[in-house]
Biopython code that builds the backbone (N, CA, C, O; Angstrom):
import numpy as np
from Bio.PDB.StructureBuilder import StructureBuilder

atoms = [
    (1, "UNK", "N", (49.714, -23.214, 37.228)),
    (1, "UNK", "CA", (49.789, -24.443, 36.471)),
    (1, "UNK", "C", (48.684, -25.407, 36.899)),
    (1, "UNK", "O", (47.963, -26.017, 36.110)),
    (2, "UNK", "N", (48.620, -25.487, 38.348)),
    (2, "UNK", "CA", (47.428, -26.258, 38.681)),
    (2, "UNK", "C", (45.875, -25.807, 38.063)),
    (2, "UNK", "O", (45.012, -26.583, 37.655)),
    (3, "UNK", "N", (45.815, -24.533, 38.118)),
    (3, "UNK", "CA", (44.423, -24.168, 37.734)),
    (3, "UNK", "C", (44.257, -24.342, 35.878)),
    (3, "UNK", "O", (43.102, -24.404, 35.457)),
    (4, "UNK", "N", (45.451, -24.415, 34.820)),
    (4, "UNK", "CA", (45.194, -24.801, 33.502)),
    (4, "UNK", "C", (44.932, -26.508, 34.097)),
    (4, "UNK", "O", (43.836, -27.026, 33.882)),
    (5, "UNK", "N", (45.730, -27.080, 34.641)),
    (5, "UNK", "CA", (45.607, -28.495, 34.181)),
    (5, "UNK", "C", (43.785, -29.073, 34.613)),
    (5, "UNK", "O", (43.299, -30.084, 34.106)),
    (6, "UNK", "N", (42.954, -28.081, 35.720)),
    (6, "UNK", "CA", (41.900, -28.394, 36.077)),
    (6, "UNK", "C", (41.063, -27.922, 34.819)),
    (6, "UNK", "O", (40.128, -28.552, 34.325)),
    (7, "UNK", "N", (41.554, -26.721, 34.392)),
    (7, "UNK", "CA", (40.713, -26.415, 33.394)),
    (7, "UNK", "C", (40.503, -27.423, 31.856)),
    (7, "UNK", "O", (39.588, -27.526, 31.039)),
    (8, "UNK", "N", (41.515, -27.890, 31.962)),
    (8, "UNK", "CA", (41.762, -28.878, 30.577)),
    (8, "UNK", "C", (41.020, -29.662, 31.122)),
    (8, "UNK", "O", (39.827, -29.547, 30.842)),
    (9, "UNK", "N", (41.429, -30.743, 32.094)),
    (9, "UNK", "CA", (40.141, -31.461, 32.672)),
    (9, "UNK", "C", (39.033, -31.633, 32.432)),
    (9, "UNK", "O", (38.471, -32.642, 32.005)),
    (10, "UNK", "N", (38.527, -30.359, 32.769)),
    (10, "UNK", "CA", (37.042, -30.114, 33.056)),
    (10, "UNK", "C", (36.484, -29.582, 31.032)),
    (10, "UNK", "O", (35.340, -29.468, 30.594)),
    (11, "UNK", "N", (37.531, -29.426, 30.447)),
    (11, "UNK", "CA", (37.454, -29.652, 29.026)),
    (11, "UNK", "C", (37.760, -30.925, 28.487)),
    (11, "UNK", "O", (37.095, -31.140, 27.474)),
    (12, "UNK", "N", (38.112, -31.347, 28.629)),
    (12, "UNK", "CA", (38.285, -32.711, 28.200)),
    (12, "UNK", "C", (36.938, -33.615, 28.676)),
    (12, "UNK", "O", (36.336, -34.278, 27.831)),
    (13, "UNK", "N", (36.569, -33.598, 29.894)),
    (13, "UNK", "CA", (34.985, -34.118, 30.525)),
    (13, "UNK", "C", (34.144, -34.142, 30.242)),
    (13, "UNK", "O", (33.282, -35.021, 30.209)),
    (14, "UNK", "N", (34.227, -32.314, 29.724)),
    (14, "UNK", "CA", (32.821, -31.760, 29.163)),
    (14, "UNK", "C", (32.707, -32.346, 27.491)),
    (14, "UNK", "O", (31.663, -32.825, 27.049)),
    (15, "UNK", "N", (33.571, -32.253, 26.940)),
    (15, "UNK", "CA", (33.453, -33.137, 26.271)),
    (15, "UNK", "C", (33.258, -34.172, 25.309)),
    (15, "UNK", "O", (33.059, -34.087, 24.097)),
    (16, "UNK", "N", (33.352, -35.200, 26.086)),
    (16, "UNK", "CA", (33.301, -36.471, 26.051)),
    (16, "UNK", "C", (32.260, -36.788, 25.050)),
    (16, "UNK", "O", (32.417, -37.256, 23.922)),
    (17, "UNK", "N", (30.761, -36.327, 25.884)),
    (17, "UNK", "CA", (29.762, -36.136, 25.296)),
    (17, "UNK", "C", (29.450, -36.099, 24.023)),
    (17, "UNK", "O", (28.462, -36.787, 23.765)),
    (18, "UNK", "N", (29.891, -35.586, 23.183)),
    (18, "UNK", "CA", (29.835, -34.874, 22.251)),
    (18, "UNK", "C", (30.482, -36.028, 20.967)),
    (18, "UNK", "O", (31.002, -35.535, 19.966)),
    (19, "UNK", "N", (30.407, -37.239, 21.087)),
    (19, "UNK", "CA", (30.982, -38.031, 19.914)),
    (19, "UNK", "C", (30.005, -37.925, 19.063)),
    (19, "UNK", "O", (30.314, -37.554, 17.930)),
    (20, "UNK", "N", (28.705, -38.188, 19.333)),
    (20, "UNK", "CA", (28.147, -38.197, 18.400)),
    (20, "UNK", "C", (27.053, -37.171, 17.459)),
    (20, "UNK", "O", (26.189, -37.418, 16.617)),
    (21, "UNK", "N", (27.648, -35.770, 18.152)),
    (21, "UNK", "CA", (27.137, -34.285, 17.659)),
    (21, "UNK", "C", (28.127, -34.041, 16.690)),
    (21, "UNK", "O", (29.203, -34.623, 16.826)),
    (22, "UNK", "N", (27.911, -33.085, 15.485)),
    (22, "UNK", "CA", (28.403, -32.434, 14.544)),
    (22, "UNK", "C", (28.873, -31.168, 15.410)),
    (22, "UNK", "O", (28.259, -31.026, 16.468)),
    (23, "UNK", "N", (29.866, -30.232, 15.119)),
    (23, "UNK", "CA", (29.915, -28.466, 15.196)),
    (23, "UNK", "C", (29.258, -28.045, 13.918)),
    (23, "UNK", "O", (29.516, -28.265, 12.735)),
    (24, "UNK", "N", (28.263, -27.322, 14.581)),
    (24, "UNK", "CA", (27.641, -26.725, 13.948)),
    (24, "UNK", "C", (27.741, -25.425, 14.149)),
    (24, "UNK", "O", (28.847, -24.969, 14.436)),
    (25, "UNK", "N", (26.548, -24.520, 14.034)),
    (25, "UNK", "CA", (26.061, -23.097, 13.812)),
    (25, "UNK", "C", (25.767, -22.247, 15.607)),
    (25, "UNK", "O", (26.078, -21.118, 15.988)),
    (26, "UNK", "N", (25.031, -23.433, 16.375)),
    (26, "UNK", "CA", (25.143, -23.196, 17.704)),
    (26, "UNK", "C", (26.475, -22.981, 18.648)),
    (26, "UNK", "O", (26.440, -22.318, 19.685)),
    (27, "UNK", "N", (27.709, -23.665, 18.118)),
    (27, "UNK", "CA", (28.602, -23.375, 19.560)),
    (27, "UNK", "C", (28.909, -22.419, 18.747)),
    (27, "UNK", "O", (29.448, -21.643, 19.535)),
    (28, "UNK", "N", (28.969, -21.730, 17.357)),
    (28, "UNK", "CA", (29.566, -20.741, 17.131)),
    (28, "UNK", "C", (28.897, -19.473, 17.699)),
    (28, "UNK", "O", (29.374, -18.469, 18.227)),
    (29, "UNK", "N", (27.718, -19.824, 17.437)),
    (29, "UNK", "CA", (27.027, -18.372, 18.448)),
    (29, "UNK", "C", (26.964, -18.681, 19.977)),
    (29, "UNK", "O", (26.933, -17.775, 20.809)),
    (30, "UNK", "N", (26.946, -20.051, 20.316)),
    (30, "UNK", "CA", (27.632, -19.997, 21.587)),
    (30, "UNK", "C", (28.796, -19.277, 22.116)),
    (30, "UNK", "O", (28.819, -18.841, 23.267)),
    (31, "UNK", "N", (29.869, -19.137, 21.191)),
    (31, "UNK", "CA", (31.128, -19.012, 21.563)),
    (31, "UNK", "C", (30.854, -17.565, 21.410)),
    (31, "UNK", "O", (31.594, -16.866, 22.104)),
    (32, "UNK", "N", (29.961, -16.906, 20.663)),
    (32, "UNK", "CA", (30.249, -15.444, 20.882)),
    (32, "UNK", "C", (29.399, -14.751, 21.382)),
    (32, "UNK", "O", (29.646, -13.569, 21.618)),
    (33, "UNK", "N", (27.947, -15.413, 21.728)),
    (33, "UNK", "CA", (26.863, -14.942, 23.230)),
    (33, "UNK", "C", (28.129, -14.862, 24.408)),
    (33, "UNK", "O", (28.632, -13.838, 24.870)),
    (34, "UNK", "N", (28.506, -16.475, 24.770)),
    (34, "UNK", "CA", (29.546, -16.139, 25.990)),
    (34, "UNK", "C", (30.781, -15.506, 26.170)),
    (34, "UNK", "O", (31.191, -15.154, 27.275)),
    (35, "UNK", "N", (31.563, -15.306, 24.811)),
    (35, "UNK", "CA", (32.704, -14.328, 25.108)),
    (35, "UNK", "C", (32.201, -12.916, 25.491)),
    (35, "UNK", "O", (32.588, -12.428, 26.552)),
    (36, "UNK", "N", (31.110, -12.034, 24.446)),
    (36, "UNK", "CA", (30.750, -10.704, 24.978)),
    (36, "UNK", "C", (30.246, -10.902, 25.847)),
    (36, "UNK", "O", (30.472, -9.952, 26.596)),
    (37, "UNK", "N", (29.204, -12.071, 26.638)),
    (37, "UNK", "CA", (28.884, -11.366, 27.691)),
    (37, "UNK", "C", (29.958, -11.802, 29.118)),
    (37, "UNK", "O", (29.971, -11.034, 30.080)),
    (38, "UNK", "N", (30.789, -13.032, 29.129)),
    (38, "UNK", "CA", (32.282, -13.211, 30.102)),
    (38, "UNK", "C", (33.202, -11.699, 29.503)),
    (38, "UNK", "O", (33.923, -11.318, 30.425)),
    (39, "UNK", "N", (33.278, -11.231, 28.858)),
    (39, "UNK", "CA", (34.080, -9.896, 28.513)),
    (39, "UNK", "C", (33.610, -8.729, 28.665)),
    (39, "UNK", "O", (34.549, -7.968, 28.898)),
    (40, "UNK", "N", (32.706, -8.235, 28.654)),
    (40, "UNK", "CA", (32.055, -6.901, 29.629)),
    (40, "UNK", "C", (31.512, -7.058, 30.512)),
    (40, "UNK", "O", (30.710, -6.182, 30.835)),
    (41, "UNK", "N", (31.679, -8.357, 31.438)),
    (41, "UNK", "CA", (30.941, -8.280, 32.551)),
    (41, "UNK", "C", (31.749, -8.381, 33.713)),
    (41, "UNK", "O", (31.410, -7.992, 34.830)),
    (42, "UNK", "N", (33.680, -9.339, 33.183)),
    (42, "UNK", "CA", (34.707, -9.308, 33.595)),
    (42, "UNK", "C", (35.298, -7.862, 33.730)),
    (42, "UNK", "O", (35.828, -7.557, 34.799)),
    (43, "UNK", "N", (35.231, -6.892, 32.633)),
    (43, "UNK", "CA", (35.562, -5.860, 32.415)),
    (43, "UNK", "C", (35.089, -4.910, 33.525)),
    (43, "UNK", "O", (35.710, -4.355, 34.432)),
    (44, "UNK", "N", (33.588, -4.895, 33.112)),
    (44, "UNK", "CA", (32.585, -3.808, 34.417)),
    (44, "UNK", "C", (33.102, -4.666, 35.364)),
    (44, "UNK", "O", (34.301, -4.475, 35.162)),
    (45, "UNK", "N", (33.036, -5.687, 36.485)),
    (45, "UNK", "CA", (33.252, -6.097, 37.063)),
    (45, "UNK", "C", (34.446, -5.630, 37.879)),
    (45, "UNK", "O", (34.486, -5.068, 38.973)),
    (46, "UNK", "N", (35.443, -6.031, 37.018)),
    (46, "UNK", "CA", (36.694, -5.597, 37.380)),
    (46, "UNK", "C", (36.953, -3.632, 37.749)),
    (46, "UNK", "O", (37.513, -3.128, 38.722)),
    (47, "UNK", "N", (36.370, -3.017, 36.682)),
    (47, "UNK", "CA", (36.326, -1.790, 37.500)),
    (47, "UNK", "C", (35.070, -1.472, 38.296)),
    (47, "UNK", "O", (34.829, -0.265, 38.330)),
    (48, "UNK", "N", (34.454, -2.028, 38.761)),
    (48, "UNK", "CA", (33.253, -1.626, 39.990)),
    (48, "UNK", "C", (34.177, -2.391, 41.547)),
    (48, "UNK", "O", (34.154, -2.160, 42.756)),
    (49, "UNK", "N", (34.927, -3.382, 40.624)),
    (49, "UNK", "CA", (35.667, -3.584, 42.011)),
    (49, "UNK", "C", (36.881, -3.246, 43.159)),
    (49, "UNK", "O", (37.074, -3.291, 44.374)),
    (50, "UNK", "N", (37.592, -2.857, 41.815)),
    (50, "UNK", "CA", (38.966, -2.585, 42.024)),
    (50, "UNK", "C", (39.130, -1.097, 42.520)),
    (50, "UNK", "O", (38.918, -0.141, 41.773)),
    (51, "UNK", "N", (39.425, -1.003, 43.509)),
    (51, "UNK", "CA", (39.137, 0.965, 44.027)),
    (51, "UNK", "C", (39.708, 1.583, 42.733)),
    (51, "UNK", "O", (39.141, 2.188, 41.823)),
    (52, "UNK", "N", (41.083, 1.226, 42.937)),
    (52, "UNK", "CA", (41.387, 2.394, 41.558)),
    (52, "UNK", "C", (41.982, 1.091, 40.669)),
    (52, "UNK", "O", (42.989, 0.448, 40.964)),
    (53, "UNK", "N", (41.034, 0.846, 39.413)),
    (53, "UNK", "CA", (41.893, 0.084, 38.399)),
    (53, "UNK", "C", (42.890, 1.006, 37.504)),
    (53, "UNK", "O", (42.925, 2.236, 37.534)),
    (54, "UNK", "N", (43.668, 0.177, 36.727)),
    (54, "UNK", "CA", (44.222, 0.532, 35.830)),
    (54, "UNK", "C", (43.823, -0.093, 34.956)),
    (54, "UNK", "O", (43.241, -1.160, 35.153)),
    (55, "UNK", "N", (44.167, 0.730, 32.978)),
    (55, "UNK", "CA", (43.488, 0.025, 32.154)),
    (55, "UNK", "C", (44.251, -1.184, 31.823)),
    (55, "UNK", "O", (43.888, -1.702, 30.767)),
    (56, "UNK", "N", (45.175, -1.754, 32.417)),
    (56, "UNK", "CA", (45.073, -3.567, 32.276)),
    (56, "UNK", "C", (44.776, -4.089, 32.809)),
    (56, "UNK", "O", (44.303, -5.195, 32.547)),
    (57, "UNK", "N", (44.899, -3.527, 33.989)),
    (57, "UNK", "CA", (43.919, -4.102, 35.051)),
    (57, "UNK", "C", (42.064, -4.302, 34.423)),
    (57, "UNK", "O", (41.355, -5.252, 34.753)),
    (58, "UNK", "N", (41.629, -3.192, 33.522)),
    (58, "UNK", "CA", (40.459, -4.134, 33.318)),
    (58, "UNK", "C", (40.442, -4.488, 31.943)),
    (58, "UNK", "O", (39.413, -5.087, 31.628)),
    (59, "UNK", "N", (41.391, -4.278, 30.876)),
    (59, "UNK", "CA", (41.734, -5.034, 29.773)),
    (59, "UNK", "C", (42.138, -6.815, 30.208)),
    (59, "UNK", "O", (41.783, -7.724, 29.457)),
    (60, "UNK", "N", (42.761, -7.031, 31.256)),
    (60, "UNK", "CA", (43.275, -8.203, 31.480)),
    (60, "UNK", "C", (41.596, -9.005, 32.611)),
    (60, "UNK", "O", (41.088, -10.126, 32.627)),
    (61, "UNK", "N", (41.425, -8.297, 33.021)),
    (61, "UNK", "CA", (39.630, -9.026, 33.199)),
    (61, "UNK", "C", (38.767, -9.508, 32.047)),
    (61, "UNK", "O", (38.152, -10.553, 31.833)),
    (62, "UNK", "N", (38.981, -8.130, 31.238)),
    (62, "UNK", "CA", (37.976, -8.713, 30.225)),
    (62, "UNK", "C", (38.231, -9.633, 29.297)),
    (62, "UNK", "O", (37.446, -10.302, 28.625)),
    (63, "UNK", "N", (39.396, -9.610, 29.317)),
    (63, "UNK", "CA", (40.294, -10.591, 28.249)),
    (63, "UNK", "C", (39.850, -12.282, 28.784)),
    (63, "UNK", "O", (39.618, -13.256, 28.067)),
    (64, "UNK", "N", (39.842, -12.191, 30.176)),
    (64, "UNK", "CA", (40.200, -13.366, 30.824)),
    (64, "UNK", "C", (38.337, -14.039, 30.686)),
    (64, "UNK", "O", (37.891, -15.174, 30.520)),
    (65, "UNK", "N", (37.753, -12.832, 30.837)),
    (65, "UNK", "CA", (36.409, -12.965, 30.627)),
    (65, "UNK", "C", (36.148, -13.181, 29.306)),
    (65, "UNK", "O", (35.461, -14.185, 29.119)),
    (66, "UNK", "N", (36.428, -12.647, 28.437)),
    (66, "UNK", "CA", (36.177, -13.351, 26.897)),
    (66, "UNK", "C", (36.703, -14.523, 26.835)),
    (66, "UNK", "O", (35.928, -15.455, 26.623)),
    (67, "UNK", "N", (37.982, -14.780, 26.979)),
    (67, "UNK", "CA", (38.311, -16.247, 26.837)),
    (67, "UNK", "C", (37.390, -17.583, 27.449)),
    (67, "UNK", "O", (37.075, -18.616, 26.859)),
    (68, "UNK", "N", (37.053, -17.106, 29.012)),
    (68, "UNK", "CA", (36.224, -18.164, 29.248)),
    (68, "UNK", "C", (34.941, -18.158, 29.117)),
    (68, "UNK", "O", (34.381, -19.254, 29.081)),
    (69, "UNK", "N", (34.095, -16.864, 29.004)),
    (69, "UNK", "CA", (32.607, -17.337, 28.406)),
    (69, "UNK", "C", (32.863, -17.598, 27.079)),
    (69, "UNK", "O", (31.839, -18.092, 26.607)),
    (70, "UNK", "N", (33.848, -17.497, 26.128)),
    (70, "UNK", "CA", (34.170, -18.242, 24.593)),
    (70, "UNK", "C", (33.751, -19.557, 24.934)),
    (70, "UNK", "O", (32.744, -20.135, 24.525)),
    (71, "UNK", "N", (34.825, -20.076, 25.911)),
    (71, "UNK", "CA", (34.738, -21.768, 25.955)),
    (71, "UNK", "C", (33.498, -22.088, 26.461)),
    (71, "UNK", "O", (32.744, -22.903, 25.931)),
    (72, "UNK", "N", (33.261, -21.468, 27.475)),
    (72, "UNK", "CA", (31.684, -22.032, 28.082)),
    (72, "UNK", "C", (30.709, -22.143, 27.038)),
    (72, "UNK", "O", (30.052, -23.169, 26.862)),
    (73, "UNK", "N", (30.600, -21.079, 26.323)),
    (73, "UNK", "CA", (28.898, -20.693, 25.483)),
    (73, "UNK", "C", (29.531, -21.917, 24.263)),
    (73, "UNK", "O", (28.776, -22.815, 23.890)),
    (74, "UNK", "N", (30.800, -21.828, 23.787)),
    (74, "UNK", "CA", (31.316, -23.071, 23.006)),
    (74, "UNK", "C", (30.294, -24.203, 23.123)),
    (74, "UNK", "O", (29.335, -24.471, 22.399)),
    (75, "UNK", "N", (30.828, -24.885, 24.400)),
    (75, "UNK", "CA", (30.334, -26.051, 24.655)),
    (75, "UNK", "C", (28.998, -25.851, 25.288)),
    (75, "UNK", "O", (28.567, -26.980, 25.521)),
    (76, "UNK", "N", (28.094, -24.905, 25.697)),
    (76, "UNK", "CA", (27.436, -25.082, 25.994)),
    (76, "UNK", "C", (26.109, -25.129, 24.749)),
    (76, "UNK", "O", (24.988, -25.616, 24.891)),
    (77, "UNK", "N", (26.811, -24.306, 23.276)),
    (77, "UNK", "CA", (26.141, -24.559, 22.916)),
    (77, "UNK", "C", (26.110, -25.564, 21.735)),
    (77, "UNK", "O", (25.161, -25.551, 20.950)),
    (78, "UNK", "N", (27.114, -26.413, 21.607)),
    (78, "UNK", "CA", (27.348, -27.209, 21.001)),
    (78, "UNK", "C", (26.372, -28.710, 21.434)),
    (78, "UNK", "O", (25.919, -29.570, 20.679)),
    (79, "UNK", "N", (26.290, -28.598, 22.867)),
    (79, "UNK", "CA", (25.649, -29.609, 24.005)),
    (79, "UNK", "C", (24.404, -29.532, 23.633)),
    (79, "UNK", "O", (23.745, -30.537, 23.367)),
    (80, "UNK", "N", (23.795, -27.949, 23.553)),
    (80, "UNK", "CA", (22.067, -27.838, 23.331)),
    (80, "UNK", "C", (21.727, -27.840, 22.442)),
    (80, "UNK", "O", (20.685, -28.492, 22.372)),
    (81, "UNK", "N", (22.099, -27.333, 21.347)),
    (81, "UNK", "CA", (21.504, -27.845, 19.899)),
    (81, "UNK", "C", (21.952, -28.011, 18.750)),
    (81, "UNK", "O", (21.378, -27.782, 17.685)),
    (82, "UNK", "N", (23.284, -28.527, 18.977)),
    (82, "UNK", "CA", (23.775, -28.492, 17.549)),
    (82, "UNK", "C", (23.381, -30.247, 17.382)),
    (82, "UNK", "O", (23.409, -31.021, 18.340)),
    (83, "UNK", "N", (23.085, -30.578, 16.217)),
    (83, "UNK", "CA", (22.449, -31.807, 15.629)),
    (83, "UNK", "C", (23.885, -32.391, 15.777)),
    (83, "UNK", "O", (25.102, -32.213, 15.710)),
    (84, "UNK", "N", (22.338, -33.619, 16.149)),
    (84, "UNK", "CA", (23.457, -34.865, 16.425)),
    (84, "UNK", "C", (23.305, -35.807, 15.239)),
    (84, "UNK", "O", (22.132, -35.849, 14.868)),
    (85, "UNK", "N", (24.457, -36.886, 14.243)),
    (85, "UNK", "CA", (24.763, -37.260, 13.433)),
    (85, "UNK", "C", (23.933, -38.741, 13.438)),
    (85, "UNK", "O", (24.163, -39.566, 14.322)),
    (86, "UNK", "N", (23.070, -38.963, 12.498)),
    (86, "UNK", "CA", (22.061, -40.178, 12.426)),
    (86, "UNK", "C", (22.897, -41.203, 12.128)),
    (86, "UNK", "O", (23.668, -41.025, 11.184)),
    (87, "UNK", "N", (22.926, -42.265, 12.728)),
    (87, "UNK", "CA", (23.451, -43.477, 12.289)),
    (87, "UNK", "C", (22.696, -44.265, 11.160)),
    (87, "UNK", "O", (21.500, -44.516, 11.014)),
    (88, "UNK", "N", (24.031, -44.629, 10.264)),
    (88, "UNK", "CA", (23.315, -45.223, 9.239)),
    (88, "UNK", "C", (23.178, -46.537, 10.210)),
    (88, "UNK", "O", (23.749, -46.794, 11.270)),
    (89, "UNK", "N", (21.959, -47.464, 9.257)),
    (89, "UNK", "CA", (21.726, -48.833, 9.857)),
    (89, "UNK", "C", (22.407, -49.679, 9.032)),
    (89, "UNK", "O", (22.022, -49.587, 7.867)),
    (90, "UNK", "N", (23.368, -50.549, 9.233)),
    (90, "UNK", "CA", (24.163, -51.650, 8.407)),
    (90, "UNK", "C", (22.892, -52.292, 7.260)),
    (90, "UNK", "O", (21.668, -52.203, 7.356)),
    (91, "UNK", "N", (23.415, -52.697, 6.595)),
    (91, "UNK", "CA", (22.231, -53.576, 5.637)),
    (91, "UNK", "C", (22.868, -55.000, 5.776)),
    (91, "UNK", "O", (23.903, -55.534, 5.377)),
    (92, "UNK", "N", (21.089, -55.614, 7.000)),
    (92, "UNK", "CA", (21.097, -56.518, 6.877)),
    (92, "UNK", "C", (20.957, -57.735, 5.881)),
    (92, "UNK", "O", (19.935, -57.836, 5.201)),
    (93, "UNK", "N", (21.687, -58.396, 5.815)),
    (93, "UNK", "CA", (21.493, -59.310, 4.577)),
    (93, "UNK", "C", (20.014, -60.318, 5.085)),
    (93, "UNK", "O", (19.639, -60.556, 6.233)),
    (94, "UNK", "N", (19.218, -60.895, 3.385)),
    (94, "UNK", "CA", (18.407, -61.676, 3.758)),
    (94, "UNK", "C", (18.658, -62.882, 4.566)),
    (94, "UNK", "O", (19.787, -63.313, 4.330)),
    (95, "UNK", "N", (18.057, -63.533, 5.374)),
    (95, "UNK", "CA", (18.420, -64.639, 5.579)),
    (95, "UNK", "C", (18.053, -65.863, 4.347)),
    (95, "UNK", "O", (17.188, -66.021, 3.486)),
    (96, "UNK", "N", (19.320, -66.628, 4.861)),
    (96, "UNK", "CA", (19.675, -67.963, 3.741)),
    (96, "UNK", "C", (17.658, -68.723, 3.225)),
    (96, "UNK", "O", (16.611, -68.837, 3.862)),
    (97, "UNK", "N", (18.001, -68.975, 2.080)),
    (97, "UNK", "CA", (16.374, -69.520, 2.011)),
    (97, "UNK", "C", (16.335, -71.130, 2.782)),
    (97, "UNK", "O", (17.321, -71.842, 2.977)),
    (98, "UNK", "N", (14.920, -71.444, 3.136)),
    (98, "UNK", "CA", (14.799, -72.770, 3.427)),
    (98, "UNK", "C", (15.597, -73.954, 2.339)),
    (98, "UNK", "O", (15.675, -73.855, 1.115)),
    (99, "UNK", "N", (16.016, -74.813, 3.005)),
    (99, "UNK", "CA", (16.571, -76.098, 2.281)),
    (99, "UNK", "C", (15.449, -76.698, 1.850)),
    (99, "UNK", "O", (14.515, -76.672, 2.651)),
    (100, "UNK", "N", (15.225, -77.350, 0.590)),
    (100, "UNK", "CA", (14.438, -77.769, 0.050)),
    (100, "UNK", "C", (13.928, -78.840, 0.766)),
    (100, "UNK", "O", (14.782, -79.284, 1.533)),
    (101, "UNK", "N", (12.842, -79.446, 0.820)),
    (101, "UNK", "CA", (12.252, -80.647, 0.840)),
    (101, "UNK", "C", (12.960, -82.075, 0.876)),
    (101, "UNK", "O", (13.589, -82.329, -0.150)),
    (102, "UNK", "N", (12.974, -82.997, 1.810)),
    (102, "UNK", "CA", (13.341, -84.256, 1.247)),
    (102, "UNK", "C", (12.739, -84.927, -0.216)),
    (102, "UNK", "O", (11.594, -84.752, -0.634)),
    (103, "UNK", "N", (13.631, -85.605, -0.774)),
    (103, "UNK", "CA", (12.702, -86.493, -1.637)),
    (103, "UNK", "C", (11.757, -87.397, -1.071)),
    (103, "UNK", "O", (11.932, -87.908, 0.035)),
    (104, "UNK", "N", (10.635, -87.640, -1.881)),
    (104, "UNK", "CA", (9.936, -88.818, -1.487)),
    (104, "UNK", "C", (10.386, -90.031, -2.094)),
    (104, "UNK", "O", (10.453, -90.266, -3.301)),
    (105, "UNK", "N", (10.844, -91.166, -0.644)),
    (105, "UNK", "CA", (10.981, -92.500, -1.318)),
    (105, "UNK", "C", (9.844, -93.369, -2.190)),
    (105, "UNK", "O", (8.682, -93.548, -1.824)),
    (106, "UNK", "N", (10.286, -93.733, -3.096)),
    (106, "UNK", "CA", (9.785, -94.568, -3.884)),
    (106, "UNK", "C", (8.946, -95.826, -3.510)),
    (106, "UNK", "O", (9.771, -96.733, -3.621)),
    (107, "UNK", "N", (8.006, -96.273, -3.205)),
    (107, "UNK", "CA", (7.502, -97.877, -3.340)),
    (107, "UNK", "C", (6.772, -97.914, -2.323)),
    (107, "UNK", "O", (6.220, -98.960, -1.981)),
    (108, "UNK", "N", (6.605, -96.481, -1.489)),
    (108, "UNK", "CA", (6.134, -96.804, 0.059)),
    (108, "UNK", "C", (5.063, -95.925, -0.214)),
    (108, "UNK", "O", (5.111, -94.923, -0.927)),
    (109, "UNK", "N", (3.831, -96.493, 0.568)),
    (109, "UNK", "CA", (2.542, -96.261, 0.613)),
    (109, "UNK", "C", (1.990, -95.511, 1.904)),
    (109, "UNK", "O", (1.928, -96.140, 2.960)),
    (110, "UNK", "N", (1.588, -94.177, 1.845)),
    (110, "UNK", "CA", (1.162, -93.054, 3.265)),
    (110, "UNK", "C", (0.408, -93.627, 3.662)),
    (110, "UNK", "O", (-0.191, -93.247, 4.668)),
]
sb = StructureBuilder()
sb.init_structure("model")
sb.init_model(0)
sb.init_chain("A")
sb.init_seg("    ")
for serial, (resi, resn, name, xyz) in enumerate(atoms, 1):
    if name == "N":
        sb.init_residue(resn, " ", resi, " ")
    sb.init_atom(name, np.array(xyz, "f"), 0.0, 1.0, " ", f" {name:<3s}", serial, name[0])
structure = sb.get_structure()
């Protein structure tokens, strides 16, 4: 339980960042550069390590390995290039025009 609630965390952190990016086309091939390669590398891994695996033993590696290079390459590639959303600029209004001129008094000589 402790190690999901760090992991949400550290998802929730990562992020943050990201208000003003679109999902785009990148975390999706993010998400599936890092699942195959967190999933056969968890997989090989798991049997180069394990003297004698069994096959859940490296079904449940690779699984665990797809799931988290999913999330990683996700966000990692959502972070590197998926376009970020242009702010429109408010439309400033003109400013008020000058107040006209005083009148000129009458009878008096410049």
């Amino acid at each position: 339980m402790r190690m999901l609630t760090t992991v949400l965390v550290l998802v929730a952190l990562s992020t943050a960042g990201c208000a003003n990016r679109r999902w785009g086309p990148c975390a999706l091939a993010g998400g599936l550069i890092g699942g195959a390669i967190g999933g056969v590398g968890a997989g090989v891994g798991v049997n180069e390590l394990e003297p004698d695996p069994t096959h859940e033993e490296i079904f449940g590696g690779a699984g665990a390995g797809l799931a988290t290079g999913m999330l990683i390459g996700t966000l990692l590639g959502h972070a590197i290039c998926d376009p970020e959303e242009e702010e429109i600029p408010m439309a400033v209004p003109p400013p008020p025009p000058p107040p006209p001129p005083p009148p000129a008094k009458k009878g008096t000589m410049p």
